[in-house]
N, C-alpha and C positions, 0 to 999 in steps of 0.2 A: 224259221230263224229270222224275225224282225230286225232289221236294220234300226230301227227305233230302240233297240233296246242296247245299239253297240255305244261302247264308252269311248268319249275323245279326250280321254286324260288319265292322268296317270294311275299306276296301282303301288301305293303306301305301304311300309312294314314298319308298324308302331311295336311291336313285343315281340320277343325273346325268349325262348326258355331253353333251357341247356342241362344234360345229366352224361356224364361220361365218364372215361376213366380218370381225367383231372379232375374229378367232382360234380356239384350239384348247384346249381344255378349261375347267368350267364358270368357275371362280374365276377365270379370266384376262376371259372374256367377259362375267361378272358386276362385274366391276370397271371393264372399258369401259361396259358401261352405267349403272353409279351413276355415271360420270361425266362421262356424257354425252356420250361418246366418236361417233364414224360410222366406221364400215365402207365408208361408200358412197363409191366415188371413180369416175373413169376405168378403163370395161373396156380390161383389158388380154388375155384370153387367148382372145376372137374377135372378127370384124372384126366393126365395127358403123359402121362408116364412114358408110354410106350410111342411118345409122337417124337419127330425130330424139331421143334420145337417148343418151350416151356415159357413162351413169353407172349401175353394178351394182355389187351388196354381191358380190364374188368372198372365195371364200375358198381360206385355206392350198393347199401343196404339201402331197400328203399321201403316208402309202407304199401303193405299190400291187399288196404280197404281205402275205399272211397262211400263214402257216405249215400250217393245216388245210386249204386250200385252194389247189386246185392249178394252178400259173400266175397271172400278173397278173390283174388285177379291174380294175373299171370303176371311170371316177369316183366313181358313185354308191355302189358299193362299198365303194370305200376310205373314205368319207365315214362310211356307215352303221356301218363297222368300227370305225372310229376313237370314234366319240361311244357305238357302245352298250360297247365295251371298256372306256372310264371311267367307262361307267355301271356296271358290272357289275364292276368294283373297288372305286367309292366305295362302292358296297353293300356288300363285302367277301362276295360272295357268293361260295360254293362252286363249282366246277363238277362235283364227283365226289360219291359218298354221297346223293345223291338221287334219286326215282323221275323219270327224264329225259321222263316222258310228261305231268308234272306240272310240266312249264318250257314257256313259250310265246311266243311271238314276232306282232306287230303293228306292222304298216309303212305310213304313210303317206307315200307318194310321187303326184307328177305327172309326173312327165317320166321319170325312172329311168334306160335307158339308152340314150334315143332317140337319142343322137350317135351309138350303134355302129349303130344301124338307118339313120340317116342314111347315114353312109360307105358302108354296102354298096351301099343305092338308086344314091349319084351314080358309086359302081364301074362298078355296074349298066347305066345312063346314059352315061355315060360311054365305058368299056371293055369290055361284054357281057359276058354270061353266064359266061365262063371266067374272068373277072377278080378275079370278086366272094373276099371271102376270108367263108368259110362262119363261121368262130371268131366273125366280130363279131356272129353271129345268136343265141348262147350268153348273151352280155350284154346281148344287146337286150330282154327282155322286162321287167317292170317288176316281175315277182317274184323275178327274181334275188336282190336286197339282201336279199331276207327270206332265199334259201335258203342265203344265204351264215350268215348269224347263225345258223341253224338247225347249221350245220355248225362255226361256228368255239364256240360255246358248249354243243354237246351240246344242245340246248333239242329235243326231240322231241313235246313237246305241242302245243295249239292255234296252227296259223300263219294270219295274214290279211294279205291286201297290200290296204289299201283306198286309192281314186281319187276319192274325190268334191272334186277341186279341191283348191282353198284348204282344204278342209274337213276334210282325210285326215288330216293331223296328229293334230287335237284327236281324231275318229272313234276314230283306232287307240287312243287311249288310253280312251277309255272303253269299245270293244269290248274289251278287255284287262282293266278293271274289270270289266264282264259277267262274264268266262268265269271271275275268282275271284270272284264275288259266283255264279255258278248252279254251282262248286264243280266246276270245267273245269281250272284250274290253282290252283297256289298260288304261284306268282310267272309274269311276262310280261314281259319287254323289249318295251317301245310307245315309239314316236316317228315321227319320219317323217324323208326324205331330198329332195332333189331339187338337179339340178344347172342352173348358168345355162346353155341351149340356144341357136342360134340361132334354131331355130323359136320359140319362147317368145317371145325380145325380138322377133323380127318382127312375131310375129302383136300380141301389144299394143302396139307403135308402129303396124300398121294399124288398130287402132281409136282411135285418139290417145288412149291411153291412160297413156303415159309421161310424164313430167317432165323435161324439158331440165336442170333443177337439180334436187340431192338434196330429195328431197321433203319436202314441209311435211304431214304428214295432222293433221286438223281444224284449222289458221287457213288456211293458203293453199291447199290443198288444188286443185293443179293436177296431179296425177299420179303416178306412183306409179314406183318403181325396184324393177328384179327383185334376188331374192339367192339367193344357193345357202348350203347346208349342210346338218348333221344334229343331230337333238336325239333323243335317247332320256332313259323313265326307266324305272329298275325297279320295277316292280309289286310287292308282296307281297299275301297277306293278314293282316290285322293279327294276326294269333295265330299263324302263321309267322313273322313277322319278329321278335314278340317272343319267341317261345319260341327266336331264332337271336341275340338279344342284338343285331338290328341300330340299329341307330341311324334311327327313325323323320323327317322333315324335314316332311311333310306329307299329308296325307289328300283320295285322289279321293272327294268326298260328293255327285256326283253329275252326269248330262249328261242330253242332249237334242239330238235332232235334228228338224230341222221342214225342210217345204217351203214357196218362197213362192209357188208357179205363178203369174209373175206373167211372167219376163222368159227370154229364154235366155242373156243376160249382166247385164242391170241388176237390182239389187237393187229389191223392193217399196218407194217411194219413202216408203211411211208407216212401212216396218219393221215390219209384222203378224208377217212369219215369222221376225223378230230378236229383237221381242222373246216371243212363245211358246216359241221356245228357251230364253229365259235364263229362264222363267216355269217351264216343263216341270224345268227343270234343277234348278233351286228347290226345287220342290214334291218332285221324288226325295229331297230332301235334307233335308225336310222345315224348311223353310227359304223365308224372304218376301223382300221387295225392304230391308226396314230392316236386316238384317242384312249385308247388304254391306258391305264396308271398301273396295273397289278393284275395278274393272272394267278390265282389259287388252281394250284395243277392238281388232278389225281393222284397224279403221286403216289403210287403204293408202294414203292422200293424194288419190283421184280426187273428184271433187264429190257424185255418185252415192255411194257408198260412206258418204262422213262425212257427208251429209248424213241419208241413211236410217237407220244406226248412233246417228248421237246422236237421230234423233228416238222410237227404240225403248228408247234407256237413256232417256231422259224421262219415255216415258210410260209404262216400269217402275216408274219413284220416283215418278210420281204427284203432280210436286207436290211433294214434296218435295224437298231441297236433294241433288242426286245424288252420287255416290258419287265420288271424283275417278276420271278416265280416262284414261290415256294408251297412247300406240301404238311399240312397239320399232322398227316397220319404219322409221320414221325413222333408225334407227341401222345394223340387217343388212339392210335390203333385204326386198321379199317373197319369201320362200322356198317359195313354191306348197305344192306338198304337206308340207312340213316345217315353216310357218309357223305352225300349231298348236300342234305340238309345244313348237319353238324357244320359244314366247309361255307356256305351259304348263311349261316347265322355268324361266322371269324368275319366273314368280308362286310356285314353290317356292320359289326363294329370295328371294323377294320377303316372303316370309309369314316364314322361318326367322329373317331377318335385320330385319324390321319397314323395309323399305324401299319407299316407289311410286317405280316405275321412270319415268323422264322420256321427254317426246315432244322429240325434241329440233330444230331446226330452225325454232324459232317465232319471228316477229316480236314482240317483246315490247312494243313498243306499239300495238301492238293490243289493242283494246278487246274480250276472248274474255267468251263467253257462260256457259262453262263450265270448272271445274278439269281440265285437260289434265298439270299437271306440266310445266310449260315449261321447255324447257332441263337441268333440273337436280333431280336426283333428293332427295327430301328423308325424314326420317324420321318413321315412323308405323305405332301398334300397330294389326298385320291378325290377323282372323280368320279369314275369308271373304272371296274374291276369287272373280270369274266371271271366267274366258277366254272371248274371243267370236271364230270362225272362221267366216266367209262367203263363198260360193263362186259362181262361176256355173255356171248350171242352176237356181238359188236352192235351194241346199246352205247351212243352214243348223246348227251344231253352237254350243253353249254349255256348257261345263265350267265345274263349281264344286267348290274344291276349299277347302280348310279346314285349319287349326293345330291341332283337335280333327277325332275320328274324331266321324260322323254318330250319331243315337242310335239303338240299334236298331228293328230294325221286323221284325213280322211278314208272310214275303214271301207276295204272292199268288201262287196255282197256277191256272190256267186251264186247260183241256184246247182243244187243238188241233186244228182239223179244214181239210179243204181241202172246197172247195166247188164250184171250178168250174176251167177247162185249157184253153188255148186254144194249141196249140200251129202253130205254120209252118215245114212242113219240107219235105224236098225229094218227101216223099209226098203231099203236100198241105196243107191247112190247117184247122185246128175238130177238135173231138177226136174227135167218130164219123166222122169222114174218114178221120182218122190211123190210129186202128185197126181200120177196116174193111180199109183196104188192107195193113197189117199181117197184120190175119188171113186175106187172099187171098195172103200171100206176094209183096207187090209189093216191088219196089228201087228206091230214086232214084240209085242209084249207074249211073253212063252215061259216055259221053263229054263233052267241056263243049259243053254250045251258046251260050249267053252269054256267055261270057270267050274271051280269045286264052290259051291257057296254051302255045304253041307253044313260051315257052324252058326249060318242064320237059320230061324223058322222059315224063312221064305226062301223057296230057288227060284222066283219069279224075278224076269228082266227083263231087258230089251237090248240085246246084245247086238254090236258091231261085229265082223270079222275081217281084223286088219288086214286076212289076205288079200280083200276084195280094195282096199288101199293100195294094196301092193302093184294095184295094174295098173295106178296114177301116178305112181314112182319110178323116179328111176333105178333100176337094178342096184345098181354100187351105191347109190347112195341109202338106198334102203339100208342096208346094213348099219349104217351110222343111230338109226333109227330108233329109240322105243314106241310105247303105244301111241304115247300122245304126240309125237311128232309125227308119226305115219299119217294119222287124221287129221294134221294139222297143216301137211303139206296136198294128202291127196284132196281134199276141201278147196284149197289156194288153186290148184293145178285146173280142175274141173270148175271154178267160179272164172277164171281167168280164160276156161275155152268158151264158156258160156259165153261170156262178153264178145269172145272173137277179139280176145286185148294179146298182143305179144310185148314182154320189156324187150324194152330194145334196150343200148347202152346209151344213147342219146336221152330216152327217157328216163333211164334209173334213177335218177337222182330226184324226180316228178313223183316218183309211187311209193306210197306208203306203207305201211302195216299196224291196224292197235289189235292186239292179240286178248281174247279174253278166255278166261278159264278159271272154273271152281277149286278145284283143288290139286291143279296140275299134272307134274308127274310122278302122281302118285304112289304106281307102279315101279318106278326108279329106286323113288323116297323108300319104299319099303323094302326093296333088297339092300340098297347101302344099312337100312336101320338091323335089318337082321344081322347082319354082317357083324355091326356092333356088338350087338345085343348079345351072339354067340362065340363070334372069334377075336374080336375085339379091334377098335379103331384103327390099329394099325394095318390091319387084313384090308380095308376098304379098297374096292377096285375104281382106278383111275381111270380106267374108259369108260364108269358112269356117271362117275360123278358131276361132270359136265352138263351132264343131261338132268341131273336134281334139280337144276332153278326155274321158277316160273318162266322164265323167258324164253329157256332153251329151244322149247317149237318152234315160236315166230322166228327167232334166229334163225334155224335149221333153213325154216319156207325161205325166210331173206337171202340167204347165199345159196339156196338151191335156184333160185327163182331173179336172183341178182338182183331182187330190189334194195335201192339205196337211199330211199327217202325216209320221213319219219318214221320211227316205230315205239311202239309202247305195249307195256302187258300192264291188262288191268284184272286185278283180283280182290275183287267186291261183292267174289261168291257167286248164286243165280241173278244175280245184275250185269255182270260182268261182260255177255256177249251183248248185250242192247245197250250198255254205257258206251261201249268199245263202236259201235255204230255212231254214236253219237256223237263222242269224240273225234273220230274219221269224219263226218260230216262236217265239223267247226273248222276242222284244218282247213278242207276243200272251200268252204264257207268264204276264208276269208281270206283265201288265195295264195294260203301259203305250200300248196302242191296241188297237183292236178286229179290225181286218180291214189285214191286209198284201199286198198281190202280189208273190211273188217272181216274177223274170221275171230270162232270160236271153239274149242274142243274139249270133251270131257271123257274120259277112260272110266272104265269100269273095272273094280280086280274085286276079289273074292274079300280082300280085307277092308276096302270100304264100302264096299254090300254089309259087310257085318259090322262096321262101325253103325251103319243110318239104321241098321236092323236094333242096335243096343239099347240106342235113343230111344228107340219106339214110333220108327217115323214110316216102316216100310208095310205094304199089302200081303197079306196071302190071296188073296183075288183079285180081280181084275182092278185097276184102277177106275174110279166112278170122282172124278172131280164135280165138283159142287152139290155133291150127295150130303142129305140132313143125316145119312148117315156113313162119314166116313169108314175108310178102309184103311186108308195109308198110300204111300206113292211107292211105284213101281222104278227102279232105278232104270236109265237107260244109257248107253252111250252114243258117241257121236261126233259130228262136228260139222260145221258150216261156214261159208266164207260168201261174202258178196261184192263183190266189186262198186266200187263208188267213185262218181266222177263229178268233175265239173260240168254241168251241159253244155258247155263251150265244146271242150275237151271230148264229150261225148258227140256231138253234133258233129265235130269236123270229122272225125273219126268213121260217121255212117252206124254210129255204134243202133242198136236196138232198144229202146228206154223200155225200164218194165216199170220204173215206179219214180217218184220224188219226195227227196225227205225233206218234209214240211219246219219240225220244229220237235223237240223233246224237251227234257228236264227230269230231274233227279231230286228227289226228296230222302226225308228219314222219321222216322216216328218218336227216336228217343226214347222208345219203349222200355225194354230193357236186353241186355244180351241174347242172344238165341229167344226170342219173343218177339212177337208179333202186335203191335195195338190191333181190339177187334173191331174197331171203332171205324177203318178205314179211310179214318181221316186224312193221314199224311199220303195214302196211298191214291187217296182221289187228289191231293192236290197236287200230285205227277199230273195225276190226266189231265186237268183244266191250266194246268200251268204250259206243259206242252202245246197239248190245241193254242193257247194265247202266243206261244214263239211261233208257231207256223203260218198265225191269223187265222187258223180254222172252226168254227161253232160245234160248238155239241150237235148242233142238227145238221151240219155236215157231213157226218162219220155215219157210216151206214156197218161196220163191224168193229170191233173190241176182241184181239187174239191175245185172251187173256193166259195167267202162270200159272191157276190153281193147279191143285197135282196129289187130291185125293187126302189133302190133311185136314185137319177143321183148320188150325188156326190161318193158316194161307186161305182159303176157299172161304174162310168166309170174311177176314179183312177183304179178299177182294168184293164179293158180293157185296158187300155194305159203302167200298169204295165206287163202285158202278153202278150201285143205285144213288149216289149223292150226286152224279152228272147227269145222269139219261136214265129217261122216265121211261117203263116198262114197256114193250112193244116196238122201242123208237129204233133199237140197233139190237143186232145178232150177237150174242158174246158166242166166239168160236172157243177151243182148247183143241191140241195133238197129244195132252199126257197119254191117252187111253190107244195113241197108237203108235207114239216114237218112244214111250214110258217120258218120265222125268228127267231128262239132260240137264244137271244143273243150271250151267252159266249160257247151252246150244239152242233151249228151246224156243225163246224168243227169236233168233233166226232163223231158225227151221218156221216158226211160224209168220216170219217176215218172208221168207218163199213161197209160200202159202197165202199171204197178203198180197204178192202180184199179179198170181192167178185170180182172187177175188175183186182186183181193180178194176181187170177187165171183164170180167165177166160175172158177178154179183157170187158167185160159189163158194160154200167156207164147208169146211168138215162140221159135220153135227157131233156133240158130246153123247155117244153112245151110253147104254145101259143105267140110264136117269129113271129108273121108278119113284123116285123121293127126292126133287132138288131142294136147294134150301133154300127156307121161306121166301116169298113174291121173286125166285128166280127163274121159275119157269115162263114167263113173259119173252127173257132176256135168250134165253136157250130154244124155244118152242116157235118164238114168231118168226117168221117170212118177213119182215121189211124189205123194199125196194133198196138192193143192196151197191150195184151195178155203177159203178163212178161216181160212186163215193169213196170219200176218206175212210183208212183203216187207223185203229190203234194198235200198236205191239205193248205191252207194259209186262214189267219182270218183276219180280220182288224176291228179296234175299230172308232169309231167317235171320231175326238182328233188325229189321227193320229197314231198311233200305227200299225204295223204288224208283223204276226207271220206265218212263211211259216217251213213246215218239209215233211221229205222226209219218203214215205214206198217201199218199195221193197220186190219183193219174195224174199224168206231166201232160199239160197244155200249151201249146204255144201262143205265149203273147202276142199284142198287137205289132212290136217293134220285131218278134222275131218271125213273124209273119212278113212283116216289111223285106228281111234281111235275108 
């Protein structure tokens, strides 16, 4: 992570694009909100008959083809298409004549395309195994929407789909400031999508969570109305956009993210971790509570909410007369993962146009405590506005964005080390477990004994058993539990002994969490859908639905473990856990917390065994990655966590360094949805893009723990990407598929536990059962290179195109920390 590549200036938002329930592009839904307008009426396009609520922010008919992409799109799709396509006009940005690996894409969603994963289940249910129609499993994942943007704008650089709730919005957008501020891109498409579910409104009508009437947040504050839509804006960096003559509207000067481990849906009632955020967000920005003009609240209308929210903007101003506040969801509804954004694109033009936008809904005689902007939007010179986006899990994010660029600052550079690895997989669990049976040549690849998989061809996996999590957990809290939070907490528990780290409460507020994961909880997701599907939305049980959202693990680990510092979930599929590494590493990087766990976990249930079986994606034999003749990949489950620190931080500590992360990077092929380029083009330019953030050469690296997993098109994008860097003979390509199976978003940590063992000591697991590797890859698989203190590579790739390659290295001690 070169210091040479950090930016000391500002990051630009030149475009706009806007679809909700006020309508369809920015100036039309900027004009319903200066006027007070609501979106919120009677759902019309699912049944909610039977819900205690009939009122959602629905938006527009949209169209549901894009020219670069082939066949219809999903709602959320169309949604995504639509809002970043006017974003990326009102920019008046180019799409040709630039280096495409220098455009990036950031997606916050919650829901994505659950209704197409719905229909299959109640096919499934319904009409059995033959019925299901395989196409709606394509749409279903939640990083579709990014891989669609990736394809319809050429954007080939940094992609991330993040899920932390309510939270995802505002996240994606400052994850997107990141990657042009540590000098990743120089433009980003950020926003987020989400569409109205049925599972959504049920699950918050079972926790009476809704408002029978369009919601009042902060005076009457009885509940809250869902809304769909998309908000994206275009990123630049300020010396791009001015040397492209664009038309600047506003400046990201800075975010934060906090935890409040406090609740698994209710917010910290005093708002500790509300307001730390907007504090955190501040001080990035180098900037206090007086310089405020406007604080765009979350605002969702429930009691809990506005009450914790204003108690945090309070005791921000300290006493002083606060800042006025008001809440759009009044108007569009809450848009879950896109409600960031959506809030994040009123205060650009809120700032452009010197306008505070209105909470609209309010009983005006009422005696209010606080300036709200009742009703009616009025005029007023802004400089500085905080966005505030809160989530459950206590997903905490606060965006401060500005009418001038920040002043410069010189960035800090931190060296990164990992300390401790606690991995659970289907070999076992703790790390000299894992690689012991690693280096005995053991396989957790078997038939299933835990799951019924009777309706796929294959009963072949690599199964977990949560009871063996259960001896990492605590008793009582176990119970709160499903699958992916048990492996999400016993991972965190066993990386954190590894380390020999205890949170203390002095620290908490120092340690972080970015959580990654494929297709979350799964297992949750599918008994709420049944639930639907048979007895109907109103039957849905409230003690799970909490546990549905991408986030809900890292949550859980966070108030089990009372960490209070950043947290993020990133879900960008089998990318997911080595993004989340990577993103943990830039935080510590640049000094804005000490010690991160990145941690990752994937479940396995019987019904998405037989979804990847429908595809056509799964083995009846043994998994053989980089075999000229494919079998198919073995599912496995899992989960791994690794502790990440500052060397500072580690060194005073006495801690044990097992490794140092060098440098990563994040590509995308633009191929096309669920596909692969074979060409492994965008995939090798992870690897050499990485190596150049860490400053390490191809003749460096003495292994490559590569992601193939027994499919052609993966196995051999990658072989064609690993022969474009390193010339045959020169480095060992390792793989775990054939003995942890296929962990979606886990394996690339599992094989980063496995990279520290090989740091020291030159050892990497060999790819068994290779009678026929694919063409000129036996060089890469068969030679001995002098492996021993050298550089490793980790690199992951998603279906849909995405890759994430990072570098580890034994940790040296400099000449100054020799001195010291």
């Amino acid at each position: 992570m070169s210091l040479s590549n950090h930016r000391l200036e500002g990051v630009a938002i030149t475009g706009i694009g806007l679809s909700c329930a006020l309508g369809s592009g920015a100036q039309h839904v900027w004009r319903g909100i200066r006027a007070g307008d609501s979106g919120i009426a009677k759902t019309r396009r699912l049944d909610v008959s039977t819900l205690s609520c009939q009122y959602s922010g629905e938006a527009s008919t949209l169209p549901a083809a894009h020219p670069r992409l082939r066949g219809r799109v999903d709602r959320a799709t169309a949604l995504a298409l639509t809002a970043a396509q006017e974003a990326v006009d009102s920019a008046g940005l180019a799409q040709d004549g630039q280096d495409p690996y220098r455009r990036g894409i950031a997606v916050g969603t919650s829901v994505g395309g659950l209704d197409r994963g719905e229909q299959f289940h109640w096919e499934l249910l319904r009409e059995g195994p033959d019925a299901t129609h395989r196409d709606l499993l394509f749409n279903y994942p939640l990083y579709t929407s990014a891989d669609a943007l990736s394809i319809a704008f050429r954007f080939k650089g940094p992609k991330v789909v993040i899920s932390n709730a309510c939270a995802a919005g505002s996240n994606s957008i400052g994850f997107a400031a990141d990657a042009i501020r540590e000098g990743r891109a120089d433009v980003m498409i950020a926003g987020g999508v989400d569409v109205l579910d049925i599972l959504s409104l049920a699950g918050f009508d079972s926790l009476n969570a809704l408002d029978s009437e369009p919601c009042a947040p902060y005076s009457r504050s009885t509940g809250l109305n869902l809304g769909e839509g998309a908000a994206f804006l275009v990123l630049e960096s300020e010396s791009y956009a001015r040397e492209r003559g664009a038309d600047i509207l506003s400046y990201v000067l800075g975010y934060a993210l906090t935890s409040d481990a406090y609740h698994a849906t209710a917010p910290d009632p005093a708002g500790d971790g509300a307001n730390r955020a907007m504090r955190a967000g501040l001080a990035q920005a180098a900037l206090g509570p007086e310089h405020i003009d406007y604080v765009n609240g979350h605002g969702t209308g429930t009691p809990t909410n506005d009450s914790a929210e204003t108690k945090a903007v309070d005791a921000l101003f300290q006493g002083r007369t606060a800042a006025p506040m008001s809440s759009t969801k009044s108007q569009v509804g809450h848009m879950l993962g896109a409600a960031g954004a959506m809030e994040a694109a009123t205060c650009v033009m809120a700032l452009r146009d010197g306008v505070l936008p209105p909470t609209v809904n309010v009983d005006e005689t009422l005696e209010l405590p606080r300036d709200i902007v009742p009703n009616r939007s009025r005029p007023r010179e802004l400089n500085v506005v905080v966005s505030n986006s809160f989530a459950f899990g206590g997903n905490n994010c606060a965006l401060v964005l500005g009418s001038r660029p920040a002043a410069p600052r010189t960035p800090t550079s931190r060296r990164v080390v990992i300390t401790g690895a606690g991995p659970v997989t289907a070999l076992g669990s703790g790390r000299q477990t894992f690689l012991d049976a690693l280096r005995e040549g053991r396989t957790g690849v078997g038939p299933a004994r835990l799951g019924d998989f009777s309706r796929s061809r294959t009963d072949l996996a690599a199964e977990v058993d949560t009871a063996d999590c259960r001896r990492h957990v605590d008793r009582a809290y176990a119970r709160r539990l499903d699958q992916i939070g048990l492996l999400t907490l016993a991972a965190s528990r066993l990386a954190l002994d590894d380390a020999g780290l205890r949170v203390t409460k002095a620290e908490a507020a120092r340690i972080g969490m970015v959580f990654g994961t494929f297709s979350g909880p799964v297992e949750t997701v599918e008994q709420l859908s049944e639930t639907i599907g048979t007895q109907g939305p109103h039957r849905v049980n409230p003690r799970l639905f909490p546990n549905s959202v991408m986030n809900a693990a890292a949550g859980h680990a966070c108030l089990a473990l009372q960490i209070r510092g950043p947290l993020s979930t990133l879900a960008t599929g089998c990318a997911s856990g080595l993004s989340g590494l990577g993103y943990a590493a830039d935080l510590i990087h640049r000094g804005e917390v000490d010690v991160m766990l990145a941690v990752s976990a994937d479940e396995l249930t019987p019904l998405l065994h037989f979804g990847f079986d429908r595809v056509g994606l799964l083995a009846e034999d043994s998994p053989r990655p980089y075999s000229a003749t494919p079998t198919g990949a073995v599912l496995g489950a899992g989960s791994t966590a690794l502790v990440v620190e500052s060397l500072e931080h580690a060194l005073a500590r006495g801690a044990t360094i097992l490794a140092e992360v060098k440098g990563h990077a994040t590509t995308s092929d633009g191929y096309r949805v669920a596909g692969n380029d074979p060409s492994g083009e965008a995939w090798a330019e992870s690897f050499t893009r990485a190596l150049a953030d860490g400053g390490v050469s191809p003749q460096e690296v003495g292994t490559v723990f590569g992601d193939a997993r027994g499919t052609a098109a993966i196995d051999r994008a990658e072989a064609a990407a690993v022969a474009r860097v390193w010339q045959p003979g020169t480095i060992r390509l390792s793989n775990l598929s054939a003995y942890t199976g296929h962990v979606p978003s886990t394996s690339a940590l599992m094989s980063a536990v496995c990279a520290t063992e090989t740091l020291r000591t030159g050892w990497s697991p060999r790819v068994p059962g290779l009678a026929q590797p694919l063409d000129g890859m036996g060089p890469y698989l068969d030679s001995a290179p002098e492996t021993a203190g050298k550089a490793c590579v980790l690199t992951a790739a998603n279906w849909g195109g995405t890759y994430v390659s990072l570098v580890l290295a034994p940790w040296q001690r400099t000449v100054t920390e020799e001195a010291s």
